[in-house]
N, CA, C and O atoms as a MOPAC input file, in Angstrom:
PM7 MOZYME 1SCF
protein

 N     99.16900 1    85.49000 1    99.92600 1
 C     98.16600 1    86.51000 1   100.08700 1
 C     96.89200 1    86.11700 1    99.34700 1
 O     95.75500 1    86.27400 1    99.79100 1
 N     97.14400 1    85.70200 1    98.42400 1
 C     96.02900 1    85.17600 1    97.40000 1
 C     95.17900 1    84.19000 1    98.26300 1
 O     93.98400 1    84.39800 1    98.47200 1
 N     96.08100 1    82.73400 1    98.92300 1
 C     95.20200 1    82.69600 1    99.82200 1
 C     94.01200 1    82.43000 1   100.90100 1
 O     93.15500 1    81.56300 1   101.07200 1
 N     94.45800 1    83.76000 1   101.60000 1
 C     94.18100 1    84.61900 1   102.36900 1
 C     93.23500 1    85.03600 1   102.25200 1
 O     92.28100 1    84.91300 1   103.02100 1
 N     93.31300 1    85.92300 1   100.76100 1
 C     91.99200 1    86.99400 1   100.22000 1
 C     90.98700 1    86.12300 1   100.29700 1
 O     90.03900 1    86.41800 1   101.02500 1
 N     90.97300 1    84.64900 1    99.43900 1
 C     90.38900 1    83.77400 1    99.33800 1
 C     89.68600 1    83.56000 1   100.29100 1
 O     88.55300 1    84.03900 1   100.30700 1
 N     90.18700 1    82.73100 1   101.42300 1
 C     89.72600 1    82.72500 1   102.83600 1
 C     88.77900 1    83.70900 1   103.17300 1
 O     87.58800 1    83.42600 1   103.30000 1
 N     89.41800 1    85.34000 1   103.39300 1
 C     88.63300 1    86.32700 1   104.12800 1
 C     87.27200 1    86.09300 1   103.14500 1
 O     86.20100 1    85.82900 1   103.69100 1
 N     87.35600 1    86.19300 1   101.78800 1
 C     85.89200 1    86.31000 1   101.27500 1
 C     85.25100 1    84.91900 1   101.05400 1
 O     84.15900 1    84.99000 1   100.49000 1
 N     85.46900 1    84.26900 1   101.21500 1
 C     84.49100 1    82.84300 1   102.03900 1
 C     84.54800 1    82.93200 1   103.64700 1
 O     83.95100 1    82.01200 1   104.20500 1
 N     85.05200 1    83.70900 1   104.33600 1
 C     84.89400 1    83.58100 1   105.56800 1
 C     85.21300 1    81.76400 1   106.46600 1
 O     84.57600 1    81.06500 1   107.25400 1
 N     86.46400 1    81.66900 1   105.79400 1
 C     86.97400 1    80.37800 1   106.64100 1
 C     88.50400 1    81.00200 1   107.11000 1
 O     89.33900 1    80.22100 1   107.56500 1
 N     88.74100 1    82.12300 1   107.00200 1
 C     90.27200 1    82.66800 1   107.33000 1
 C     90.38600 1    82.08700 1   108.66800 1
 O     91.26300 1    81.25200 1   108.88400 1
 N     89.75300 1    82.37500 1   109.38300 1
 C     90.20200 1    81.81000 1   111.49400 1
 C     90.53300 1    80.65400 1   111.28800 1
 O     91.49300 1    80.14500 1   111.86500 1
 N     89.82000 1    80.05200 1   110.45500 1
 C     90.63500 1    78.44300 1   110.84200 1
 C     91.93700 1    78.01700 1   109.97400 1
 O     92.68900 1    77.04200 1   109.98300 1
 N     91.84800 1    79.14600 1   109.26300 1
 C     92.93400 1    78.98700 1   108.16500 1
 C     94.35600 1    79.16200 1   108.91800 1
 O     94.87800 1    80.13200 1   108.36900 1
 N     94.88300 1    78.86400 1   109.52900 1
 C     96.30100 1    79.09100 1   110.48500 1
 C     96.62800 1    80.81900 1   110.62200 1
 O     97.71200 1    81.09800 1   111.13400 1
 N     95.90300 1    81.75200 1   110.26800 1
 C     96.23600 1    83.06500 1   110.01300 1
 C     96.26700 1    83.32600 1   111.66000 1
 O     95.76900 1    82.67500 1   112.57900 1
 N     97.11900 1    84.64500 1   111.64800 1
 C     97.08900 1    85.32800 1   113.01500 1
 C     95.50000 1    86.12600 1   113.40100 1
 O     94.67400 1    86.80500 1   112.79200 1
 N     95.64900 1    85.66200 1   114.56300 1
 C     94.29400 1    85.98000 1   114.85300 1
 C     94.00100 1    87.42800 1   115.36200 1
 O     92.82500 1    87.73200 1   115.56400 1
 N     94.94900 1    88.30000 1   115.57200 1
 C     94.88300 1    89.31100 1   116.12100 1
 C     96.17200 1    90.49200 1   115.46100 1
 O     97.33500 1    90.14800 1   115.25000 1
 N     95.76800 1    91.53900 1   115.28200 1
 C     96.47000 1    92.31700 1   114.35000 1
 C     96.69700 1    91.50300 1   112.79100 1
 O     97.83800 1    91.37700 1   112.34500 1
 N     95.37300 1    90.92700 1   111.96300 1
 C     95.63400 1    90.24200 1   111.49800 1
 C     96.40000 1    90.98400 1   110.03000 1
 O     97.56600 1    90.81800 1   109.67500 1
 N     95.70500 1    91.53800 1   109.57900 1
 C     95.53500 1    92.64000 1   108.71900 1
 C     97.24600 1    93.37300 1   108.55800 1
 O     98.04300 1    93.58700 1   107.64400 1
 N     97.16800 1    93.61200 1   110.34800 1
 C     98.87300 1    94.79700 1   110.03700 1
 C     99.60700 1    93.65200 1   109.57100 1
 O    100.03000 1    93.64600 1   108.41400 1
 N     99.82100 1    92.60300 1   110.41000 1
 C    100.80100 1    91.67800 1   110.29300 1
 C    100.67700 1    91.08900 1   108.89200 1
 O    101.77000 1    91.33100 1   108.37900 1
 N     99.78600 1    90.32500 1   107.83800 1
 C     99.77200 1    89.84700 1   106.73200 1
 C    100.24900 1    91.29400 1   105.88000 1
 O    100.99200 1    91.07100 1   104.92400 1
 N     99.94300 1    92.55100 1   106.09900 1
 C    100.68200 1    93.79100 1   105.08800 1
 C    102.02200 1    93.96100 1   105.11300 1
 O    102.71700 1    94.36300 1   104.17900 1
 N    102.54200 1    93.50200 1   106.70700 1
 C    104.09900 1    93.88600 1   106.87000 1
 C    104.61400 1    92.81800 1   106.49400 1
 O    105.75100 1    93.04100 1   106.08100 1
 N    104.20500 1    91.26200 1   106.40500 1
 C    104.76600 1    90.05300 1   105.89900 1
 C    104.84300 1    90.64700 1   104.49500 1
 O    105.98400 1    90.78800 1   104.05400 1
 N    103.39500 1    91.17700 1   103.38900 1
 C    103.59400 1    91.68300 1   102.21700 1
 C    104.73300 1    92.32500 1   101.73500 1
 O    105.42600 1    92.08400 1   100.74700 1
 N    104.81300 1    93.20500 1   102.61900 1
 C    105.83100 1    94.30400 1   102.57800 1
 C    107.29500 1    93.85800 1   102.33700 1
 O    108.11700 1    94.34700 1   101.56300 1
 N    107.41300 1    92.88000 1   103.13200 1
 C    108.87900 1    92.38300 1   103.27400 1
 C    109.08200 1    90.89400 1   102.04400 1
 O    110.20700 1    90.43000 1   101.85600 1
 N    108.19300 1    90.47600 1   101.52400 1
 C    108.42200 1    89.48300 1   100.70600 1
 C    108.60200 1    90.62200 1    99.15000 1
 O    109.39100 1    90.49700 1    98.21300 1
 N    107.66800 1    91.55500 1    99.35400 1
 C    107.99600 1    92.56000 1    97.78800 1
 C    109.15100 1    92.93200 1    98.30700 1
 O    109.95300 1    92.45800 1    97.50300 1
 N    109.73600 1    93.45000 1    99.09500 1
 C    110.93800 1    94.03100 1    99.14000 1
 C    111.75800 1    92.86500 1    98.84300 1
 O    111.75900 1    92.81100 1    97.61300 1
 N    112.28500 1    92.13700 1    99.18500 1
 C    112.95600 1    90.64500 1    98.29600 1
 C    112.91000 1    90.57300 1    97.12600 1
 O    113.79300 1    90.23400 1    96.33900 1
 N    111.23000 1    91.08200 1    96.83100 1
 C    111.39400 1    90.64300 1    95.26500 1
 C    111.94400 1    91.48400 1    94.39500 1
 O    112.61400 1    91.09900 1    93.43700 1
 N    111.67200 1    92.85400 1    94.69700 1
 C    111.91100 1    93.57500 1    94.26100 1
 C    113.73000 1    93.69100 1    94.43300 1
 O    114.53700 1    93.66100 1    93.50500 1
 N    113.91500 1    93.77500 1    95.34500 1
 C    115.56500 1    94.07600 1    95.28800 1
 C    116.70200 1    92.88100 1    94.80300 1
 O    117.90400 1    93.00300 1    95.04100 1
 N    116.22400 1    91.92700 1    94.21800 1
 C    116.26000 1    90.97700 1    93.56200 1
 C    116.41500 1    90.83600 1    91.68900 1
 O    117.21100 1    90.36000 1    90.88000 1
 N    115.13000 1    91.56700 1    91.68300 1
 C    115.09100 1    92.34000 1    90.45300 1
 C    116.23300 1    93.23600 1    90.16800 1
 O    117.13800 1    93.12800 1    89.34100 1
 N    115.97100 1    94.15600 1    91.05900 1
 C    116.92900 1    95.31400 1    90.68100 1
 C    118.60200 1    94.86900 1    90.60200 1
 O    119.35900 1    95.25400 1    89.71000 1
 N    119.03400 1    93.87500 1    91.86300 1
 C    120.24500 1    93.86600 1    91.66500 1
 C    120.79900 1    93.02600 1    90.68000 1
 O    122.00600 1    92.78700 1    90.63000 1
 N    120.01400 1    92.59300 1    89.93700 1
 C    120.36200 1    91.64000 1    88.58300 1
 C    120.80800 1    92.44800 1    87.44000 1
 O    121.20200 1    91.88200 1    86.42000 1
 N    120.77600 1    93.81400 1    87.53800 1
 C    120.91500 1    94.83200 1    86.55800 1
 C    122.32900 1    94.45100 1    86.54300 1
 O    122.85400 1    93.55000 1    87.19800 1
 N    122.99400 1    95.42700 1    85.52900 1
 C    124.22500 1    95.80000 1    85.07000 1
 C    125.10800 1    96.64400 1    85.64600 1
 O    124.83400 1    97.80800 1    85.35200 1
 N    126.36500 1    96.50700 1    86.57300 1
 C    127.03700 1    97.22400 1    87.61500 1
 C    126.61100 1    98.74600 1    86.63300 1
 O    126.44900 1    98.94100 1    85.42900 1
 N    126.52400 1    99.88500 1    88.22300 1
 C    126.30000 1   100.81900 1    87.37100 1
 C    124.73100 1   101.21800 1    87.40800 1
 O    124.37500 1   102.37400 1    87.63400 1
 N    123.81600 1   100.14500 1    87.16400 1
 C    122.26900 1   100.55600 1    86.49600 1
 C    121.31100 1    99.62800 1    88.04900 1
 O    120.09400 1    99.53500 1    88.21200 1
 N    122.36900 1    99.12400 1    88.88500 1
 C    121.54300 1    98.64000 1    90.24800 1
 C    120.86800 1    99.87300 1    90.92800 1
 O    121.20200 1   101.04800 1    91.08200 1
 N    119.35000 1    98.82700 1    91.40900 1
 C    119.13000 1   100.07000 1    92.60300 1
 C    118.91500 1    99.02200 1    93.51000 1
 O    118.85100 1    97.82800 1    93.22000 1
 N    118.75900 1    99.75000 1    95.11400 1
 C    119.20000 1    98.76100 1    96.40800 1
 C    118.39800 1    99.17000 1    96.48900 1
 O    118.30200 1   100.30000 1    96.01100 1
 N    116.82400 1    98.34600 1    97.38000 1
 C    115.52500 1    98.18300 1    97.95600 1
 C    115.99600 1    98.02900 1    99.18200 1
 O    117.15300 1    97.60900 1    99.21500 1
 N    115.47600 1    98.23300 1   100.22600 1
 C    115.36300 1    98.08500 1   101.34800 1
 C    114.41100 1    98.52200 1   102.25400 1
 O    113.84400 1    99.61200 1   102.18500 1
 N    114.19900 1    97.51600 1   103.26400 1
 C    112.53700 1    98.58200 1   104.62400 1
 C    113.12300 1    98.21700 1   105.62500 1
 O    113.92800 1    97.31300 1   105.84500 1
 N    112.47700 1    99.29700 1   106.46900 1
 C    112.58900 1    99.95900 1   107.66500 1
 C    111.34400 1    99.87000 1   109.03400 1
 O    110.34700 1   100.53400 1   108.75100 1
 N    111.29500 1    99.42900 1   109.90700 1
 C    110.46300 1    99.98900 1   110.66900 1
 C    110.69300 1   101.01200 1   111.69000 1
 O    111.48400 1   100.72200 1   112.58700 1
 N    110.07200 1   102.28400 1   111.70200 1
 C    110.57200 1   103.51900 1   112.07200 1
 C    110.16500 1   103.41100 1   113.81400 1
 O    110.66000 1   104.22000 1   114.59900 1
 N    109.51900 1   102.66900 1   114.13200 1
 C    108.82300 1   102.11800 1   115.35800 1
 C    107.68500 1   102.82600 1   115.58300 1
 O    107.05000 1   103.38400 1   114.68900 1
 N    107.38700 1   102.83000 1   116.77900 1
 C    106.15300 1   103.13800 1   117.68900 1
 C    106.36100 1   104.90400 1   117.61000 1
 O    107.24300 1   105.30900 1   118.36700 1
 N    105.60800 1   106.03900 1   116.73500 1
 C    106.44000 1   107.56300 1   116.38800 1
 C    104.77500 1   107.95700 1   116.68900 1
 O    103.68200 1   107.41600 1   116.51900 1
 N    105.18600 1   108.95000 1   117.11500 1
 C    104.35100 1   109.80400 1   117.74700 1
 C    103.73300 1   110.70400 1   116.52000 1
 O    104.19700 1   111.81800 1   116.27500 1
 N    102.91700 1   110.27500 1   115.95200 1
 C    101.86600 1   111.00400 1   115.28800 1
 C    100.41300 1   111.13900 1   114.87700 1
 O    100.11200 1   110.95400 1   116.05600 1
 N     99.71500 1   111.22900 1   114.52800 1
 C     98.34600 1   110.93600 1   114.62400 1
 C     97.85200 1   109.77900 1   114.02100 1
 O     96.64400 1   109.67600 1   114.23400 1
 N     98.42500 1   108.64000 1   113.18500 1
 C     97.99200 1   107.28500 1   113.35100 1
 C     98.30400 1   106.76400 1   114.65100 1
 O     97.44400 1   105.92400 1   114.91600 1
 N     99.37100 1   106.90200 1   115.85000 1
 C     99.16400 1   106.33400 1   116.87700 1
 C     98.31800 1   107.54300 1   118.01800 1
 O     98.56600 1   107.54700 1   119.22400 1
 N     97.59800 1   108.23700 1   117.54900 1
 C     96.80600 1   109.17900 1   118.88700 1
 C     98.26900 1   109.73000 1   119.80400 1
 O     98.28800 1   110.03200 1   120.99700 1
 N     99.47100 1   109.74400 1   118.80700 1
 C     99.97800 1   110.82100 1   119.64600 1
 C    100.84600 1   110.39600 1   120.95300 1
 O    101.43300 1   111.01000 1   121.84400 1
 N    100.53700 1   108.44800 1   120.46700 1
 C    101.21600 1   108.45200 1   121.92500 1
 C    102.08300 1   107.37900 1   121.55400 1
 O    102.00100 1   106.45300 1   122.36100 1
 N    102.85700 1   107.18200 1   120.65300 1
 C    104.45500 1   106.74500 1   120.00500 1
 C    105.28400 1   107.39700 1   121.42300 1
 O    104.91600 1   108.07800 1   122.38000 1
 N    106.54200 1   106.81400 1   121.00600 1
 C    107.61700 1   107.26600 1   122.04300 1
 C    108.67500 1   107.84600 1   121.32500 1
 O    109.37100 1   108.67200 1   121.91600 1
 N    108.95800 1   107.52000 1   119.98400 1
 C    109.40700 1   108.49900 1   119.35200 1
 C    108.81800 1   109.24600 1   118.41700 1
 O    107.78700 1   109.09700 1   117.76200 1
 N    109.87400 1   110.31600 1   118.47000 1
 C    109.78600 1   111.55700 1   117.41200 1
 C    109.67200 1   111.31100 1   116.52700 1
 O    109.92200 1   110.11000 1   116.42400 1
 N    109.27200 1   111.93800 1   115.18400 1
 C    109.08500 1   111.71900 1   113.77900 1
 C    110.54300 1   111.99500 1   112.98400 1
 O    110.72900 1   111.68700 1   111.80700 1
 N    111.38300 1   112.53300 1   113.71800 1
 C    112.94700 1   112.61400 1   113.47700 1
 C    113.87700 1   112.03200 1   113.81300 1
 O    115.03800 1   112.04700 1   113.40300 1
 N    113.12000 1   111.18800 1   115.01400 1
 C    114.22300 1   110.35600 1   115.29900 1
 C    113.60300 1   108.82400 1   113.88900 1
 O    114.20100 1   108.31300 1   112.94300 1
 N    112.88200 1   108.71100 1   114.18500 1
 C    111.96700 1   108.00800 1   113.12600 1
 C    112.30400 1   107.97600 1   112.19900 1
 O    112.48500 1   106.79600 1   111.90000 1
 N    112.65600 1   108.90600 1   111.06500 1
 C    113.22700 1   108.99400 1   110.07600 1
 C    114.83200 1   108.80300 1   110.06100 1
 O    115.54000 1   108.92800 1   109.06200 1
 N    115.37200 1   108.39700 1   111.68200 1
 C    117.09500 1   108.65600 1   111.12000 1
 C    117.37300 1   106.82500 1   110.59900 1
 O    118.48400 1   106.65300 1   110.09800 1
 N    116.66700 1   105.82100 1   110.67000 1
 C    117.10200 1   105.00100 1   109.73500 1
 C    116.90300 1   104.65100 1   108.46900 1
 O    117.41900 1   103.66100 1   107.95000 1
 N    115.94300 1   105.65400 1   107.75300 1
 C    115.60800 1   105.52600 1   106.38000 1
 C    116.47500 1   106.67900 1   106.07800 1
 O    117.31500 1   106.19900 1   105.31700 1
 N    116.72500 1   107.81400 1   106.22800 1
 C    118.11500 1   108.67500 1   106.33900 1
 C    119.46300 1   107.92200 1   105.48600 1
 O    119.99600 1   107.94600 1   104.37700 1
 N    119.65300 1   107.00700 1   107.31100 1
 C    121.03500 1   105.89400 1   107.18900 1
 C    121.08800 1   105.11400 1   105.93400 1
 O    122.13500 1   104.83000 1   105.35300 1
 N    120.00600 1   104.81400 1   105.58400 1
 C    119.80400 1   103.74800 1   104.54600 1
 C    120.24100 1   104.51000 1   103.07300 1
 O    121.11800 1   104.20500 1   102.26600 1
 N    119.51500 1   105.33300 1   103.07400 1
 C    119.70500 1   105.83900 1   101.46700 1
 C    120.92600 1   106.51400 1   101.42100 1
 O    121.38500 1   106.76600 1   100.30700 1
 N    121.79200 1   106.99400 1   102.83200 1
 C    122.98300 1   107.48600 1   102.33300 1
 C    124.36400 1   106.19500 1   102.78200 1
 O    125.45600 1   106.31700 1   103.33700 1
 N    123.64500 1   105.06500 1   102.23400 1
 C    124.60900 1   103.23400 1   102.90900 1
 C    125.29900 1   103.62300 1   101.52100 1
 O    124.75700 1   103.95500 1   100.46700 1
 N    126.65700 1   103.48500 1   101.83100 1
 C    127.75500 1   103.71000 1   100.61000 1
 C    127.79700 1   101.68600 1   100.45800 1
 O    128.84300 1   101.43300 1    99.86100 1
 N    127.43400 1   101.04400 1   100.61900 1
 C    127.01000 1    99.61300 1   101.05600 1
 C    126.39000 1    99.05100 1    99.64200 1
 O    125.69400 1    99.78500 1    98.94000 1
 N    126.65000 1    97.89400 1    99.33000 1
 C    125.89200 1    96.96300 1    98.56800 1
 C    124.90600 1    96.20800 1    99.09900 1
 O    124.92100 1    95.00700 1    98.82900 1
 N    123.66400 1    96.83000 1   100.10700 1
 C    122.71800 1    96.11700 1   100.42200 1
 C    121.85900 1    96.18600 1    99.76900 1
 O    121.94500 1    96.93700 1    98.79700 1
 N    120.65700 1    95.44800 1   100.00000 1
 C    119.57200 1    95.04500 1    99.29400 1
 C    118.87500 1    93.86700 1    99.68700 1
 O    119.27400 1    92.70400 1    99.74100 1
 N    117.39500 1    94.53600 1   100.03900 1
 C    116.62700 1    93.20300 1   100.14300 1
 C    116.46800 1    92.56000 1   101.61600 1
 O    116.11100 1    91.42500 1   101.93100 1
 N    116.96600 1    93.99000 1   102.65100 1
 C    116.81100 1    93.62800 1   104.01900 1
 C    116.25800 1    94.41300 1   104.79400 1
 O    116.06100 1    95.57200 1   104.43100 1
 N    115.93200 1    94.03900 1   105.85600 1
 C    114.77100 1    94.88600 1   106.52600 1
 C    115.40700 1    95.70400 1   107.91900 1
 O    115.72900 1    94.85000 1   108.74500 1
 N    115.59300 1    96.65700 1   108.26100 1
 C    116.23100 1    97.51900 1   109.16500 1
 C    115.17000 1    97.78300 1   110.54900 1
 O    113.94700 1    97.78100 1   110.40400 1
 N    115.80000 1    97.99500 1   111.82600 1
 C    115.18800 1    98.74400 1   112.56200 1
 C    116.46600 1    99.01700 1   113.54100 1
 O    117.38100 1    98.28400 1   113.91500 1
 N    116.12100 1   100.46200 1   113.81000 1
 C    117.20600 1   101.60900 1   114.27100 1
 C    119.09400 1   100.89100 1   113.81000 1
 O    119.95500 1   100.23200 1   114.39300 1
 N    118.90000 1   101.62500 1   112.27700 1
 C    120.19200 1   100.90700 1   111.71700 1
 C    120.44100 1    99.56500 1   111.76600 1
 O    121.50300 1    99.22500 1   111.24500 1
 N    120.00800 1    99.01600 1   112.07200 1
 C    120.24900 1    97.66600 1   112.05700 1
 C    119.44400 1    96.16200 1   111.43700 1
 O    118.26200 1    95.92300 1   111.68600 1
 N    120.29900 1    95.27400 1   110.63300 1
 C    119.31600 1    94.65300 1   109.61200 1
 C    118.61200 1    93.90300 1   110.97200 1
 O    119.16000 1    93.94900 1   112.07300 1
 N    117.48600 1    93.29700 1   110.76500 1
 C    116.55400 1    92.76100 1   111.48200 1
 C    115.68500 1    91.45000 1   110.33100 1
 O    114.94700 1    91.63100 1   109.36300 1
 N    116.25200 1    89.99700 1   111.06700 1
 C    115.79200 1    88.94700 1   110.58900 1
 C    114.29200 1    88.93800 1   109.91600 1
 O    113.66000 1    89.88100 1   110.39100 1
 N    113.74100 1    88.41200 1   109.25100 1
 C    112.24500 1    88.22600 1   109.10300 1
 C    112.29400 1    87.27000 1   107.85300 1
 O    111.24900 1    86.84300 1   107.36200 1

């Protein structure tokens, strides 16, 4: 990310191998998913007992006013894998979900 930043504020990012389109979402959700590693990494090094399990989700394409309303799902159905997650009787950590299910990245 560092960079990146670098790049954007000299203005050589395009040639810099970055995605050229959705550049922004995509370098936040790469963010997203390398802190979640790090973080659940951290945590599970604790002492049985004193762990906490990190994990993300993408809730998908949800119908609310960051997408103008025109998502395909509900904001309830949306929420049923961050739901699933926090009630995982499971030793996970450090993986990324979409509709229950871990998803590579």
């Amino acid at each position: 990310m560092s960079t990146f930043l670098q790049q954007v504020e000299d203005d050589t990012w395009q040639s810099g191998g970055w995605p050229q389109s959705f550049t922004n979402y995509s370098l936040s959700k790469l963010d997203v998913n390398a802190y979640t590693r790090l973080v659940a990494k951290e945590f599970s090094d604790r002492l049985e007992g004193e762990k906490i399990f990190i994990n993300y989700y993408c809730p998908g394409w949800v119908k609310t006013a960051m997408t103008g309303w025109a998502g395909n799902i509900s904001v309830e159905d949306a929420a049923d894998t961050g739901v699933f997650l926090a009630l995982l009787h499971e030793a996970v950590t450090g993986k990324f979900f979409a509709e229950r299910r871990e998803v590579n990245f």
